[in-house]
NUKEKOL-566902 format. One record per residue (C-alpha): residue in one letter; x, z, y. Coordinates in steps of 0.05 Angstrom, whole numbers, plus 5000, padded with zeros to 4 digits. Layout:
BEGIN
AXZY;...
end
This chain:
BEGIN
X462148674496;X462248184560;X467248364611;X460948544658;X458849134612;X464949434622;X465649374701;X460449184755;X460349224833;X456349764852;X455149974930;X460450624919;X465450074884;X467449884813;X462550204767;X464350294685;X458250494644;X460650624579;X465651034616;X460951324668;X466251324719;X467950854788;X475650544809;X476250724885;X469750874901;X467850874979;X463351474976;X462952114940;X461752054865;X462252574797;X467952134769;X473451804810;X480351394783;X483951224843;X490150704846;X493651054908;X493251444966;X491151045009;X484751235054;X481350515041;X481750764967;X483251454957;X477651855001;X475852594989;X468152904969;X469152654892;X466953124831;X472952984794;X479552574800;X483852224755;X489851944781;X498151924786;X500652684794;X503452304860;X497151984882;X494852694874;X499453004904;X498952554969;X491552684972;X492553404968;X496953285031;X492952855064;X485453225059;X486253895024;X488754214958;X480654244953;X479253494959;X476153424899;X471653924848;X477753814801;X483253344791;X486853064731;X493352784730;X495852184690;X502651964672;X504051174675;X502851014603;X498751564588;X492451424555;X485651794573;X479051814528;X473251764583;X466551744533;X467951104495;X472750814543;X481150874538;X484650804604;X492150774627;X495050824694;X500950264693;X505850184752;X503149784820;X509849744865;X504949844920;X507150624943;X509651164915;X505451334855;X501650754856;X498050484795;X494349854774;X488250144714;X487249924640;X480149984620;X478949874541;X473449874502;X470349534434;X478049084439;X475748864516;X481048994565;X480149004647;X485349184688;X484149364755;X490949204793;X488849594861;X493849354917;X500649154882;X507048884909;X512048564848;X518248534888;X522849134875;X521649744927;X527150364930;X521150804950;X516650744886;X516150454818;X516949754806;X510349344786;X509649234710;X504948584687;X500248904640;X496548454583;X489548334591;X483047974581;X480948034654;X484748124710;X483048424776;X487048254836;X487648374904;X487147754955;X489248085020;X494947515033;X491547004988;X493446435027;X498445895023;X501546105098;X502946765074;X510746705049;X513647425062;X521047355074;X526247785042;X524948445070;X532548585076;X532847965127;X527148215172;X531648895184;X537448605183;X533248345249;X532648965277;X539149155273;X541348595308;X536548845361;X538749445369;X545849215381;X545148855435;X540049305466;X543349915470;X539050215537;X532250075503;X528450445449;X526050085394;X519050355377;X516950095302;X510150175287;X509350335208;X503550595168;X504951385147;X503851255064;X508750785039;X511050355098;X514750805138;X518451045080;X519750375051;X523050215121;X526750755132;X530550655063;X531250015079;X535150205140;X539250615102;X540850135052;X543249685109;X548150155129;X545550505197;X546751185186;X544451465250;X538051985267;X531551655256;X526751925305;X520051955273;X512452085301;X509352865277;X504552425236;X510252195184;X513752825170;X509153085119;X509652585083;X517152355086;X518053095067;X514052965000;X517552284988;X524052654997;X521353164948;X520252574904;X527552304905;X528151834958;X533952035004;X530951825080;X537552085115;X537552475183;X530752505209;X527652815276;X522552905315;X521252345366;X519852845422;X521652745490;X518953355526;X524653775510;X530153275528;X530052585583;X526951975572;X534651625573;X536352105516;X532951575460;X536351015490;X538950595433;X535651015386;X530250745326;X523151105336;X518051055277;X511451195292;X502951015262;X501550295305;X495850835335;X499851225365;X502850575413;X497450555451;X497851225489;X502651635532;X507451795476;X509251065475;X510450985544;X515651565546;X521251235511;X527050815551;X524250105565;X521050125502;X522349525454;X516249445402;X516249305334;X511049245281;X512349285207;X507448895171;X506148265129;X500048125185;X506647975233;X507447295206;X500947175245;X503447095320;X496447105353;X496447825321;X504148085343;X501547865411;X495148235412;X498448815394;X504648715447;X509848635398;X516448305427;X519548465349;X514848295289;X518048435221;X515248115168;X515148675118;X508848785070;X507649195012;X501748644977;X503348154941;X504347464984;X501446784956;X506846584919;X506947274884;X499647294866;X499846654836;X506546824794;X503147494766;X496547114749;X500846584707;X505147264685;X498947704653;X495646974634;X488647384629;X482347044607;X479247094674;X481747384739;X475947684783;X478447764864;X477148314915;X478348524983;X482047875018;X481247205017;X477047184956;X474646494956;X481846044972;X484946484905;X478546374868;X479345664881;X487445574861;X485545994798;X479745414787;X484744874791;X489445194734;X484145234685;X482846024704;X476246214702;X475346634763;X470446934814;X470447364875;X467548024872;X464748124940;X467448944941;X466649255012;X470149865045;X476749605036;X481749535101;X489549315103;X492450055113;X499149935071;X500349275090;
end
């Protein structure tokens, strides 16, 4: 069998025919594994699901208990019997249930890595290399620029902020699955102790990754029509980058803006958006890291989606690595 037979681009996204199933598809389809929550890759209308009891879970929370006609869990490590195809869900360290997918079949195996992050995140599982003959990887920061610094440092940087700012609000702007968690933790694990104030969008699911055992601290609503606008002064606001843009913004004490995201290292976009604090915090994999987990799984051949295809393509070229990009569509930067 040819790696080809066992996965090909289709329109509605990775397609397995021996399997009769799609990774991620962008549209309704009978049979759906999904890598994570996210809406880029997890979207409701499928006939069946199989994915993470988390990944489940989250959908569940974020379109419906009746998302999908049904849904099967599967445990990292588990193995599944689709027709005449195994597959394994093996951990991403992207989000919170999070999984990069084994497909096997006639001794061919494809793994389908989904977003992943390597270094070590209190909110989720950390990302386990998984042997195969092909892998498939994300490119989303698959350029040499991209160097994420620690993500300690970058709040260590906001802290610093909002010492010597004590009159302003800092107003962060984090994605609700996976970033805004990952940040708050990390501001606990810095030691600032104090009530987070957090946007109506979050709660739901802080709640669940509270439910899940990460400890997020004192949270509240970030409301200000019950209170002044001075009351927030000095105070940390977390909040969807959507929600900047409107009146709920511009209620908050001399608001100080902050973006969480591994896009910040690119100032042209921190000034479009009117951030005076970028942090530099991502939840992909940076260039350095993709590199280091190609070398790591040492697959055959490494087929790239959904990034900067051709510049990985090319450094996998130059090692030897057979390689090509897979053109996917319907694929955004939601976690990053």
């Amino acid at each position: 069998m040819k790696p080809e037979d066992l996965l090909i681009p289709r329109r509605e996204g990775l397609y397995c025919p021996p399997g009769d199933f799609f990774i991620d598809p962008v549209r309704g389809v009978d049979r759906a594994l999904i890598t994570h929550g996210h809406a880029d890759h997890a979207r409701a209308g499928h006939g069946h699901v199989l994915a993470t009891p988390q990944t489940l879970d989250i959908m569940a929370i974020r379109y419906g208990a009746d998302h999908a006609g049904q849904t099967q869990g599967a445990e990292f490590g588990e193995t599944v019997r689709i027709n005449d195809v195994t597959v394994s869900f093996h951990p991403a360290g992207h989000v919170l249930g999070s999984a990069q997918i084994a497909v096997e079949c006639n001794g061919l195996r494809i793994v389908a890595s989904g977003d992943y992050k390597p270094r070590p995140d209190p909110t989720c599982t950390t990302f386990e290399p998984v042997a195969c003959d092909v892998f498939i990887t994300e490119a989303t920061f698959a350029l040499p620029v991209f160097r994420h610094p620690d993500a300690a440092h970058e709040i260590s940087r906001l802290l610093r902020s909002v010492s010597r700012n004590p009159e302003r609000a800092h107003l962060i702007g984090v994605y609700s699955l996976g970033k805004a968690q990952r940040v708050i933790r990390l501001i606990r694990d810095a030691g600032y102790h104090q009530p987070l104030y957090i946007h109506g969008a979050l709660k739901k699911l802080c709640d669940y990754y509270e439910s899940q055992g990460t400890a997020l601290g004192d949270l509240r609503p970030a409301t200000v029509e019950t209170g002044a606008k001075g009351d927030f002064a000095g105070a940390i606001v977390l909040g969807p980058p959507s929600a900047f843009g409107d009146k709920w913004a511009r209620r908050f004490p001399d608001p100080l803006v902050s973006f969480a995201s591994g896009w910040m290292q690119v100032r042209a976009r921190a000034r479009q958006r009117g951030v005076e604090l970028p942090l530099v915090i991502s939840d992909h994999a940076d260039w350095d890291e993709l590199a280091e987990t190609i070398n790591t799984v040492a697959p055959g051949e490494v087929w790239v989606t959904h990034g900067r295809e051709e510049a990985l393509v090319r450094w996998c070229e130059m090692q030897g690595i057979a390689a090509k990009p897979l053109h996917l569509v319907g694929y955004e930067d939601e976690g990053d």
